[in-house]
py3Dmol code that shows the C-alpha trace and the ligand (Angstrom):
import py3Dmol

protein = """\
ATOM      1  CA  UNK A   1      21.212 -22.670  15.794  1.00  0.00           C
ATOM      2  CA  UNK A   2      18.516 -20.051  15.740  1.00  0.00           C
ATOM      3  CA  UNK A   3      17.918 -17.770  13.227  1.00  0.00           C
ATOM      4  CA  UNK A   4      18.456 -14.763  15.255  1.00  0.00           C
ATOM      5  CA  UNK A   5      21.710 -15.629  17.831  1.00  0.00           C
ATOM      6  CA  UNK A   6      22.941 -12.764  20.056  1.00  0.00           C
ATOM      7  CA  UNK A   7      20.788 -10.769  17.826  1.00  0.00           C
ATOM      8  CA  UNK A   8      18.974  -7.873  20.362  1.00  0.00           C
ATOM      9  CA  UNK A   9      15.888  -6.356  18.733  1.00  0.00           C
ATOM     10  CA  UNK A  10      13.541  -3.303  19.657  1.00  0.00           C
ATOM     11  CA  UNK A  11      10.202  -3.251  18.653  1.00  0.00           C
ATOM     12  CA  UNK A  12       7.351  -0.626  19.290  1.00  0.00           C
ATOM     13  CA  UNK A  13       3.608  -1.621  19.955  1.00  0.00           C
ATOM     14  CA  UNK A  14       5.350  -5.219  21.053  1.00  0.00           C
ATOM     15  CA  UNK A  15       2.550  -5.203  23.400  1.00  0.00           C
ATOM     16  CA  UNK A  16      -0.740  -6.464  21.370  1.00  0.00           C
ATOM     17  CA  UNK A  17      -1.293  -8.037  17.929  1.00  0.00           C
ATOM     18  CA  UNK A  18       1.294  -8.267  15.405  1.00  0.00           C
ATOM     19  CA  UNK A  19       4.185  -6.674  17.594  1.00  0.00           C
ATOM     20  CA  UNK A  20       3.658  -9.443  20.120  1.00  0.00           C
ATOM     21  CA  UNK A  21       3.613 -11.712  18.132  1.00  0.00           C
ATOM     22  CA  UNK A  22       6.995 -10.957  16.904  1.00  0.00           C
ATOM     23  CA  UNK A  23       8.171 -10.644  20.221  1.00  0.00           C
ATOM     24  CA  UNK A  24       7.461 -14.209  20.725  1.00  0.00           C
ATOM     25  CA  UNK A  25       8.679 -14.738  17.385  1.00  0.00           C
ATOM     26  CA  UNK A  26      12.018 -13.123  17.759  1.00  0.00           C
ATOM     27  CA  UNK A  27      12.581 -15.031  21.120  1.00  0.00           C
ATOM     28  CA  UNK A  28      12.017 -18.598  19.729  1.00  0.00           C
ATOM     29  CA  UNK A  29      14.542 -17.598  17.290  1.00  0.00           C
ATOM     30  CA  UNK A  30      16.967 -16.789  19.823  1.00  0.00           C
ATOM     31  CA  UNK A  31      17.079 -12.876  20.267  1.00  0.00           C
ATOM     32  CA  UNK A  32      17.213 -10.937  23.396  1.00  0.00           C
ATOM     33  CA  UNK A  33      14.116  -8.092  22.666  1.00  0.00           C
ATOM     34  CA  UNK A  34      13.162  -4.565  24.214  1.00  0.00           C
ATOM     35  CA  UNK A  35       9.722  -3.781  23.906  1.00  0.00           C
ATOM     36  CA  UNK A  36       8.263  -0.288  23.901  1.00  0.00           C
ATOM     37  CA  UNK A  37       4.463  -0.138  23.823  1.00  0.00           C
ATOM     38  CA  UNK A  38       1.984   2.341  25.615  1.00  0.00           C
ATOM     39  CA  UNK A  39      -0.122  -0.460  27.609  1.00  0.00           C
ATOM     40  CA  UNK A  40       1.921  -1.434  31.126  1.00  0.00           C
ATOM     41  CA  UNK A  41      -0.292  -3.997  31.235  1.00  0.00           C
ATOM     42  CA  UNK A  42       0.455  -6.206  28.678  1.00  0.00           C
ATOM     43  CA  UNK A  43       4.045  -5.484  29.311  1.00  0.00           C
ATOM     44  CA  UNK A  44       4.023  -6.970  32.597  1.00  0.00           C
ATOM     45  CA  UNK A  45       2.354  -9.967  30.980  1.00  0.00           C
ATOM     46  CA  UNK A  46       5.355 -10.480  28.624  1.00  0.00           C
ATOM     47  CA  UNK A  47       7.772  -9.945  31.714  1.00  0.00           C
ATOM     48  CA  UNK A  48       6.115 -12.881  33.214  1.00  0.00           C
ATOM     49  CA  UNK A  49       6.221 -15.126  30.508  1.00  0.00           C
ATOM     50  CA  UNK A  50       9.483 -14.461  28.731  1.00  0.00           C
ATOM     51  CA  UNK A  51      13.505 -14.090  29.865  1.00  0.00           C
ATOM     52  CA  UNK A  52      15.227 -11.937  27.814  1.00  0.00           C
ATOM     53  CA  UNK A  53      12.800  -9.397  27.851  1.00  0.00           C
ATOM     54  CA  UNK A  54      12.932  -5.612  28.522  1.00  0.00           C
ATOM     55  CA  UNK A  55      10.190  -3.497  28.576  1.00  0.00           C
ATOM     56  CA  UNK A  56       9.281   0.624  28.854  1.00  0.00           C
ATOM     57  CA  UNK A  57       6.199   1.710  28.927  1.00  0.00           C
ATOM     58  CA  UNK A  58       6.341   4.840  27.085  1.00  0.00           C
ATOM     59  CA  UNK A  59       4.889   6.610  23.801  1.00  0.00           C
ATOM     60  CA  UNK A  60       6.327   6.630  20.510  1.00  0.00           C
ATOM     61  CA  UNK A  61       5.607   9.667  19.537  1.00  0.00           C
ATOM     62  CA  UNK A  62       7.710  11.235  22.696  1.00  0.00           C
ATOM     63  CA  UNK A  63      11.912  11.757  21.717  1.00  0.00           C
ATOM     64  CA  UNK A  64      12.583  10.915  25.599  1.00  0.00           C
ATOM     65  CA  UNK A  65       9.754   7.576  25.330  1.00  0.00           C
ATOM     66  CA  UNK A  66      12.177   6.489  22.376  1.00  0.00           C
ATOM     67  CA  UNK A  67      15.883   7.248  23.794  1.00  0.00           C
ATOM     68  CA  UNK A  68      14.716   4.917  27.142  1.00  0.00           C
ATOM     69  CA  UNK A  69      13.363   2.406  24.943  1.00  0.00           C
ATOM     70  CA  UNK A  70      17.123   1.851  23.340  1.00  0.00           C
ATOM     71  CA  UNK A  71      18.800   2.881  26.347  1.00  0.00           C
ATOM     72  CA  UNK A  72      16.931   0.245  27.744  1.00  0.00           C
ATOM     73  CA  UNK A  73      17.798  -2.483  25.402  1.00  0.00           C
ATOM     74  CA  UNK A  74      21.497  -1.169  25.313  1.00  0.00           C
ATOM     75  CA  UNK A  75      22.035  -1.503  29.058  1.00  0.00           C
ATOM     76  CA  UNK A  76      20.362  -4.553  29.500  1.00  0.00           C
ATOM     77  CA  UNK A  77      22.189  -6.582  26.908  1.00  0.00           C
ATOM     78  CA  UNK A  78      24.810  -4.410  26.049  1.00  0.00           C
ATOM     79  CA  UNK A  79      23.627  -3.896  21.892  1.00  0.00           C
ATOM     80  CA  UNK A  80      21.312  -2.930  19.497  1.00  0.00           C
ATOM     81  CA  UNK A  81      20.954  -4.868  16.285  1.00  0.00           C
ATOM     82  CA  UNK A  82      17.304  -4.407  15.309  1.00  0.00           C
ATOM     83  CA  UNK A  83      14.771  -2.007  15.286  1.00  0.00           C
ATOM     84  CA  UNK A  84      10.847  -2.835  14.579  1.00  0.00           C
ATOM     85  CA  UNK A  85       9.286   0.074  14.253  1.00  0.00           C
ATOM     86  CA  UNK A  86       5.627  -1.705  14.437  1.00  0.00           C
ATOM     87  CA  UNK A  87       2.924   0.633  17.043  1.00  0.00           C
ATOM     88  CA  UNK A  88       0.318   1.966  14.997  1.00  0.00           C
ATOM     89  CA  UNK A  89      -3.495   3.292  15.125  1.00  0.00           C
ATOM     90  CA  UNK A  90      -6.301   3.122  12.665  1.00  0.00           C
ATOM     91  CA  UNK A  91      -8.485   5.312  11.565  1.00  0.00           C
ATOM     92  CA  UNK A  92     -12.087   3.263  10.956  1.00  0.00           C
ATOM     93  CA  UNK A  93     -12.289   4.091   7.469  1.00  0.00           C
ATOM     94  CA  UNK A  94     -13.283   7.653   8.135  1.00  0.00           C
ATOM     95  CA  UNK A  95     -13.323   9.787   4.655  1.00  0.00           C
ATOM     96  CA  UNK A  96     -12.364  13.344   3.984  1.00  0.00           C
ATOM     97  CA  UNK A  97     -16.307  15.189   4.787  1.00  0.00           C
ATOM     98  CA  UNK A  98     -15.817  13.133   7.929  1.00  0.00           C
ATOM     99  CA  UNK A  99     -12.749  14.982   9.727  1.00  0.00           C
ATOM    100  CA  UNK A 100     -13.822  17.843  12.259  1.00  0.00           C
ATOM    101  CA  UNK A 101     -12.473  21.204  11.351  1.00  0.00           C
ATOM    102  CA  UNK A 102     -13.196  21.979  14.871  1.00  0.00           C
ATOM    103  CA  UNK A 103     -10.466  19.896  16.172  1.00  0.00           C
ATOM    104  CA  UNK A 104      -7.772  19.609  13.730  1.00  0.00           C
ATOM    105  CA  UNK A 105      -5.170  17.950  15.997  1.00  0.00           C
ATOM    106  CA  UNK A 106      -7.206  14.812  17.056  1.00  0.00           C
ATOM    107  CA  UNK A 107      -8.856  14.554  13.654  1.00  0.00           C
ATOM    108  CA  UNK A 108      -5.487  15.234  11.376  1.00  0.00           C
ATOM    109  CA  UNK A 109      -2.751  15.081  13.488  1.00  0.00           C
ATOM    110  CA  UNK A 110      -3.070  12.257  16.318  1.00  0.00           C
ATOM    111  CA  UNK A 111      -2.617   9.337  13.644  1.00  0.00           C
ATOM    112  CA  UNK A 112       0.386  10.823  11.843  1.00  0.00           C
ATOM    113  CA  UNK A 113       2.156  11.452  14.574  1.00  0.00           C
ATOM    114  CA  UNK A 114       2.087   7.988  15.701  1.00  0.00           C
ATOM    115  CA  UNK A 115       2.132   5.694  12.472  1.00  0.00           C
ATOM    116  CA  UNK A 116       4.590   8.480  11.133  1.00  0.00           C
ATOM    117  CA  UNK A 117       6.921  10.286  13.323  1.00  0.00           C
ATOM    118  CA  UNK A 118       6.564   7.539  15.624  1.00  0.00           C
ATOM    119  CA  UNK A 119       8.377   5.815  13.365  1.00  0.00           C
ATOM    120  CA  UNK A 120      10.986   8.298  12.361  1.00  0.00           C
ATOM    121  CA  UNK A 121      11.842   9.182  16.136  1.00  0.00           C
ATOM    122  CA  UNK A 122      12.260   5.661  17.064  1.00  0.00           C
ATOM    123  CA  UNK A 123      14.690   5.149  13.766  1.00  0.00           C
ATOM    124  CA  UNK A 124      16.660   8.172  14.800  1.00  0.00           C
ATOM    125  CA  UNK A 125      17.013   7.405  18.065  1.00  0.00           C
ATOM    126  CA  UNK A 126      18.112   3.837  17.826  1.00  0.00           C
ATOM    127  CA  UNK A 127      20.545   4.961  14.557  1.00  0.00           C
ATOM    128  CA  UNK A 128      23.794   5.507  16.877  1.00  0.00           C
ATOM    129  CA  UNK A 129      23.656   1.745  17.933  1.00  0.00           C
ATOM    130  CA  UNK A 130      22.623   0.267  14.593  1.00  0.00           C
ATOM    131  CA  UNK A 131      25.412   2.379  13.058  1.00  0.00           C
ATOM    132  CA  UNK A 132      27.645   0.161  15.822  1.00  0.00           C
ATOM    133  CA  UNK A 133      26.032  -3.299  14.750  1.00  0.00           C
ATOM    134  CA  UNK A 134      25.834  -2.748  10.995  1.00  0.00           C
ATOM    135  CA  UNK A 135      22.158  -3.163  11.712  1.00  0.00           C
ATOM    136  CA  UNK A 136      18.869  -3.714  10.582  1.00  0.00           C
ATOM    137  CA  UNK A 137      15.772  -1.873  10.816  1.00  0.00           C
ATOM    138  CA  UNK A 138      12.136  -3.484   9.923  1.00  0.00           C
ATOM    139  CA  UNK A 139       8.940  -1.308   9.450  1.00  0.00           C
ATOM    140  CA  UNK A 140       5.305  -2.678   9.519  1.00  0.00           C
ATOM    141  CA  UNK A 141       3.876  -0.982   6.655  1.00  0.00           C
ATOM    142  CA  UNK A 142       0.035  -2.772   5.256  1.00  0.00           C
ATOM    143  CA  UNK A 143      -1.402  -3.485   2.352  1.00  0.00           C
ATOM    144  CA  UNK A 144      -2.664  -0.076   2.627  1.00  0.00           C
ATOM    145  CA  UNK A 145       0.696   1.000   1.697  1.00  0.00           C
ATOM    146  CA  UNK A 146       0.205   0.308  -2.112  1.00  0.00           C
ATOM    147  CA  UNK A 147      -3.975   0.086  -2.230  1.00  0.00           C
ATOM    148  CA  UNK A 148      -6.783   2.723  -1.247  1.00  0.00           C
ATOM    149  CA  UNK A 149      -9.316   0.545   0.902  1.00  0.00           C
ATOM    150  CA  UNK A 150      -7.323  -0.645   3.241  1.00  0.00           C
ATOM    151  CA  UNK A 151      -8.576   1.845   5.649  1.00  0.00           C
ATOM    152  CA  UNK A 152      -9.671   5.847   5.675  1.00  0.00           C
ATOM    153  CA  UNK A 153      -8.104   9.450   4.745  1.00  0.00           C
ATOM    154  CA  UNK A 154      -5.663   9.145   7.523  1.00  0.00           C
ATOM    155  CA  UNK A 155      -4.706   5.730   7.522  1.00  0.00           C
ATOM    156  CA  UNK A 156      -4.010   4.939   4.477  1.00  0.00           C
ATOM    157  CA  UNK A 157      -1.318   7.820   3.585  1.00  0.00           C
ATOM    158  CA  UNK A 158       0.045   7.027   6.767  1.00  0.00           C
ATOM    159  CA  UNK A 159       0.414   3.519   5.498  1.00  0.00           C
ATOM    160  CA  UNK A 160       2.088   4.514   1.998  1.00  0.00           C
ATOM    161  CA  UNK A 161       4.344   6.900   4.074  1.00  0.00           C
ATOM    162  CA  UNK A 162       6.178   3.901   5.271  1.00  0.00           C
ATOM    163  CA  UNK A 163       7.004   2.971   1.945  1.00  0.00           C
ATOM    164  CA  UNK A 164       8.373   5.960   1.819  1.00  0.00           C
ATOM    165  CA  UNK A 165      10.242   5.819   5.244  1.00  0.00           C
ATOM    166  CA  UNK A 166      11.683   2.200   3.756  1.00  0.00           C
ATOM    167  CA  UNK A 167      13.160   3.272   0.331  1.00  0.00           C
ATOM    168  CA  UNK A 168      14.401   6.652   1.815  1.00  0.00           C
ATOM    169  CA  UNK A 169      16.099   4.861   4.794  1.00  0.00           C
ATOM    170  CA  UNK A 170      17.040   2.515   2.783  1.00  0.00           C
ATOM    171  CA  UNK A 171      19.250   4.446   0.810  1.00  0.00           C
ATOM    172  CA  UNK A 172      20.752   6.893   2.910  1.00  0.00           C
ATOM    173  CA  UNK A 173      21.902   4.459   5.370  1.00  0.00           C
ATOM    174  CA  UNK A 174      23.341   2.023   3.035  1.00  0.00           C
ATOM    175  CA  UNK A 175      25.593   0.028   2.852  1.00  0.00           C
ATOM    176  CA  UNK A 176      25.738   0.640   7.090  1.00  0.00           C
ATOM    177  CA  UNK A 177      22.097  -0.045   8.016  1.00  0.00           C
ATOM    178  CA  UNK A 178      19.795  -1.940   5.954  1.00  0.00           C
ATOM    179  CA  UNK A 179      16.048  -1.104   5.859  1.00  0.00           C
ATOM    180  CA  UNK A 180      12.809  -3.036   4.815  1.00  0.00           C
ATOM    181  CA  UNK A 181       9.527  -3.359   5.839  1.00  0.00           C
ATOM    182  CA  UNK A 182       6.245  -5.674   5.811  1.00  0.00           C
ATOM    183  CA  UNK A 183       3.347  -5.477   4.587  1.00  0.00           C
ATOM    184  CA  UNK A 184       0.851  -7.489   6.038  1.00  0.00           C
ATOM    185  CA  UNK A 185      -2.491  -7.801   4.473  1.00  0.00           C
ATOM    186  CA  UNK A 186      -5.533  -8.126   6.867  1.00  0.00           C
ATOM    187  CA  UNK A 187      -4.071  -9.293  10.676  1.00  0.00           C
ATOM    188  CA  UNK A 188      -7.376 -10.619  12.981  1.00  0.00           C
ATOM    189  CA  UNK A 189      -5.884  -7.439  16.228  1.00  0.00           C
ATOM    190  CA  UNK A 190      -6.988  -5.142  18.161  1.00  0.00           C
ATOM    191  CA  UNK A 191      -6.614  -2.720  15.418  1.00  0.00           C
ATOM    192  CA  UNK A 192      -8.728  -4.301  12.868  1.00  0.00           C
ATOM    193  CA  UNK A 193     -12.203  -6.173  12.086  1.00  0.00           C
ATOM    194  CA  UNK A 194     -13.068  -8.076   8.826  1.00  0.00           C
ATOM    195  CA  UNK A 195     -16.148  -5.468   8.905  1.00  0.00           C
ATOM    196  CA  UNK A 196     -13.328  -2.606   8.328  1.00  0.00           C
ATOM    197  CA  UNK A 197     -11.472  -3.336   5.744  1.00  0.00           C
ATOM    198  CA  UNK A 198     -14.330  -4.543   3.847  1.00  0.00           C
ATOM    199  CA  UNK A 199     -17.959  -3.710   4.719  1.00  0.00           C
ATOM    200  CA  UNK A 200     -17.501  -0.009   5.495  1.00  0.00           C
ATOM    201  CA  UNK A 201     -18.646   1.509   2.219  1.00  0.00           C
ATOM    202  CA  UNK A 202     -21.020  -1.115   0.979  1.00  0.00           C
ATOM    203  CA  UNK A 203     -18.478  -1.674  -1.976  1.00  0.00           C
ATOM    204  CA  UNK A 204     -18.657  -5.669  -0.938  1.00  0.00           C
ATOM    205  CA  UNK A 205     -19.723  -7.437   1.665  1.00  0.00           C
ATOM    206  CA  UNK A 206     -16.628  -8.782   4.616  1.00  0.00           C
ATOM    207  CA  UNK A 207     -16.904 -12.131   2.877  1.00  0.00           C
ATOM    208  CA  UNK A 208     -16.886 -10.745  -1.159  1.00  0.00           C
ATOM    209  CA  UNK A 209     -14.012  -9.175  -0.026  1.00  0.00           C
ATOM    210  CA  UNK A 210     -11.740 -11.905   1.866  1.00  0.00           C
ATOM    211  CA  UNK A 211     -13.239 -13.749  -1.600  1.00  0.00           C
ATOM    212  CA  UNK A 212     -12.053 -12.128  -4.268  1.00  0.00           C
ATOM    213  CA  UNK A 213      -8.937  -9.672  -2.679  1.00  0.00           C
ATOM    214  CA  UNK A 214      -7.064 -12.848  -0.773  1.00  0.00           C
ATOM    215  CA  UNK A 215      -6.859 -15.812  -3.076  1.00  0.00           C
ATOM    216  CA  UNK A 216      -5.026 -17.816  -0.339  1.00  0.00           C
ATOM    217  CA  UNK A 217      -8.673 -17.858   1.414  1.00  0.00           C
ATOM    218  CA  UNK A 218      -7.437 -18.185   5.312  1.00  0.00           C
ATOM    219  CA  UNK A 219      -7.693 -16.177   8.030  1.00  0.00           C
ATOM    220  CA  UNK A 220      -4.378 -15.323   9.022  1.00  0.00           C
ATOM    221  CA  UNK A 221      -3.259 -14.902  12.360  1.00  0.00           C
ATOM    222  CA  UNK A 222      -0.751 -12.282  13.482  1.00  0.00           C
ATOM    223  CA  UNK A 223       2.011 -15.701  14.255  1.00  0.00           C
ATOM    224  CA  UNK A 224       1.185 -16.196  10.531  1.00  0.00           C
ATOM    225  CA  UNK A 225       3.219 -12.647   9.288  1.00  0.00           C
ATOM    226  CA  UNK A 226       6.001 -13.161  11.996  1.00  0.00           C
ATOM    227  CA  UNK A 227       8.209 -15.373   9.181  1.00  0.00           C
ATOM    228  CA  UNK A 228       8.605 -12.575   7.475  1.00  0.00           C
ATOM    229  CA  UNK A 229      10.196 -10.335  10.072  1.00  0.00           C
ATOM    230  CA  UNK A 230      12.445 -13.226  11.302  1.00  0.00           C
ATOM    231  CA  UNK A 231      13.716 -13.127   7.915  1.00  0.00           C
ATOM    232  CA  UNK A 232      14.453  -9.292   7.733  1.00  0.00           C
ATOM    233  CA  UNK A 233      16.105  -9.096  11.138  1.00  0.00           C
ATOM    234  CA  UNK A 234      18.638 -12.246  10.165  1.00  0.00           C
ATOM    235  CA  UNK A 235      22.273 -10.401   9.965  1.00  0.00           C
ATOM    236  CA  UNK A 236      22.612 -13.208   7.242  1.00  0.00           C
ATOM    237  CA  UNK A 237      19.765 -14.092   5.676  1.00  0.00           C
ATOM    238  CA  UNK A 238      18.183 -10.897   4.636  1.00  0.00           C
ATOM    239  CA  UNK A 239      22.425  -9.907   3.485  1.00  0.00           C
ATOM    240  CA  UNK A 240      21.469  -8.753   0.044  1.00  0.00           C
ATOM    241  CA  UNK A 241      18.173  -6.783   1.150  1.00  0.00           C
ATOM    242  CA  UNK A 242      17.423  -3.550   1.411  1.00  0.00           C
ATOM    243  CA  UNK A 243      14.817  -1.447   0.568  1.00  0.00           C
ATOM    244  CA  UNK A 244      12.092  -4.669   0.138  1.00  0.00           C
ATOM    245  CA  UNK A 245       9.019  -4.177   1.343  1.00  0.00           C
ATOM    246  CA  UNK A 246       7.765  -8.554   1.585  1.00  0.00           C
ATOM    247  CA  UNK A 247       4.096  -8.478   0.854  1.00  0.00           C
ATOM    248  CA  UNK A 248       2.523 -10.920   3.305  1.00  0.00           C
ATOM    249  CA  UNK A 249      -0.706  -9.659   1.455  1.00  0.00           C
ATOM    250  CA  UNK A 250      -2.752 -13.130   0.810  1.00  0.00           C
ATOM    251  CA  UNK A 251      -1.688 -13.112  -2.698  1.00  0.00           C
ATOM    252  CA  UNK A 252      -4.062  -9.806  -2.642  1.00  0.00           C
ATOM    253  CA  UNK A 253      -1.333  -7.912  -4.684  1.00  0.00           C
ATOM    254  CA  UNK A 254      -2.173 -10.198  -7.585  1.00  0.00           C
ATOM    255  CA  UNK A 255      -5.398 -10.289  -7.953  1.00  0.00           C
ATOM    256  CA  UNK A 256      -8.672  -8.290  -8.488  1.00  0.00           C
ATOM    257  CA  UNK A 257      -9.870  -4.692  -8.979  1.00  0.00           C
ATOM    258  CA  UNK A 258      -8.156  -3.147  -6.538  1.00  0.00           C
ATOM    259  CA  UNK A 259      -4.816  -4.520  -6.754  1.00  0.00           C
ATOM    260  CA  UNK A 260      -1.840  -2.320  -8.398  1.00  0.00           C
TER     261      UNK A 260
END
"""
ligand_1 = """\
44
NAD
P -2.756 -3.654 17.912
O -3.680 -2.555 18.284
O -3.107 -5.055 18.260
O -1.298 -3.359 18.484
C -0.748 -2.060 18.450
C 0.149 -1.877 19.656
O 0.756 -0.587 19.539
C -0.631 -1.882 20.979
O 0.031 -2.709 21.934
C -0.629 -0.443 21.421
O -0.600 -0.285 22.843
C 0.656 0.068 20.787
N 0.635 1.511 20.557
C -0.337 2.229 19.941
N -0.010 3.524 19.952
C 1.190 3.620 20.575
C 2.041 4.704 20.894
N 1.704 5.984 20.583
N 3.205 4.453 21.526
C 3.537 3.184 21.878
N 2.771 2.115 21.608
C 1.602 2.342 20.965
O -2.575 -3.472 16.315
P -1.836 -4.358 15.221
O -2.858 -4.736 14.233
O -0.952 -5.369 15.811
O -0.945 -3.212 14.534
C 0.461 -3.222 14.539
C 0.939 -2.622 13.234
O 0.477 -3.437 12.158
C 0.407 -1.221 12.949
O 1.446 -0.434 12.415
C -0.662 -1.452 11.897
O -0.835 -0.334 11.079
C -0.049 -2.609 11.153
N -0.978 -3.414 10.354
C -2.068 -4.000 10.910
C -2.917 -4.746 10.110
C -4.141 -5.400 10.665
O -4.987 -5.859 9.857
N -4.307 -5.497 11.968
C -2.630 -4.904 8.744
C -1.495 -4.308 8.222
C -0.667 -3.563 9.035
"""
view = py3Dmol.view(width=600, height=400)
view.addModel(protein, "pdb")
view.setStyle({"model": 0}, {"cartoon": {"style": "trace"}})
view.addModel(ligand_1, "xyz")
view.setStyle({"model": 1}, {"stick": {}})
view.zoomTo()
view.show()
């Protein structure tokens, strides 16, 4: 017995990084998984490698992109218990001074659409079917959801918005849905380099930082977070949660100056 049995999960950005990895994750454990992610690519790779595997190749941030990614997963295994909403973008630390008034939408809007109403649209549109299942839905929030250098002006209050998106969810859809999140402290992906989330400002240097933010000294991997998620998609094991977000932080969120 698998933690996740008969369990069928969504999850966006599935295609790279930490998503994939909880792809894999979530099919060790048993589940049948839908994957929505932008790069065809890396979908086809999955396809390959994996039964019980759906894909779309499609956009978060698009209503219709979202629908076919649960219509997807509905038809092909005939439920939806989980949604991980996961596909996000960074900013590379860039600061306020930094943003282009000359082009608003790519230099204020683009990132919030996807690590914000990406999220939203994919938890409204795979609601009716969690409603069905008595659900669960898990949200990749970041360390930069509770701290300031864990990327720039954009990411970062994207980042704390899913805390937001968590507690919110988490009580309106209670005691039907249950909603938590993750927050993973640095991941070695596509998204991110040591050199920015540490380096950028010449606070400390990529090593100072690892040092004396992560007392648990490794360097994760993105297999190393996927634990968590397999614990927040269990129908049984995460029974009493809602509204947790786990911090898979490197025991960052006890230590140091820039820990709250
Ligand atoms: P990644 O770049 O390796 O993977 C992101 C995936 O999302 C990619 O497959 C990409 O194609 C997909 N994607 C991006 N925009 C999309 C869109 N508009 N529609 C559909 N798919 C889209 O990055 P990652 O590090 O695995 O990031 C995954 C999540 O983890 C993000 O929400 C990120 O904020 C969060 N996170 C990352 C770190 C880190 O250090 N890497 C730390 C904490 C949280």
């Amino acid at each position: 017995m698998t933690w996740l049995d008969n369990q069928v999960a969504l999850v966006t950005g599935g295609g790279s990084g930490l998503g994939r990895a909880v792809v894999r994750r979530y099919l060790e454990e048993g589940a049948q998984v839908a994957v929505l992610d932008l790069d065809r690519e890396r979908l086809d790779e999955l396809e390959a490698e994996f039964d019980d595997i759906v894909t779309v190749q499609g956009d978060v941030t698009s209503l219709a992109d979202n629908e076919r990614g649960v219509s997807t997963a509905v038809d092909a295994f005939g439920h939806l218990d989980v949604f991980v909403g996961n596909a996000g973008v960074f900013d590379d630390n860039i600061s306020l001074p930094e943003l282009d008034l000359d082009d608003v939408d790519s230099n204020f809007a683009e990132l919030f659409e996807v690590n914000v109403l990406g999220y939203l649209l994919g938890a409204r549109t795979a609601l009716p079917e969690l409603v069905k299942t008595e659900g669960r839905m898990v949200f990749t929030a970041s360390q930069a959801s509770f701290h300031s250098d864990g990327g720039g002006i954009l990411y970062v209050p994207s980042k704390h918005a899913i805390a937001g998106i968590v507690r919110q969810l988490a009580f309106e859809l209670a005691p039907t849905v249950r909603v938590n999140g993750v927050a993973p402290g640095y991941v070695p992906t596509d998204l991110s380099t040591t050199d920015s989330l540490g380096g950028e400002r010449g606070i400390v240097s990529p090593e100072e930082f690892e040092a004396a933010n992560h007392p648990l000294n490794i360097v994760p991997q993105p297999e190393d977070y996927t634990g968590a998620y397999v614990l927040l998609a269990s129908p049984a094991n995460s029974r009493p949660m809602t509204g947790t977000i786990i911090r898979a932080d490197l025991g960052r969120s006890v230590r140091g100056i820039t820990s709250v």
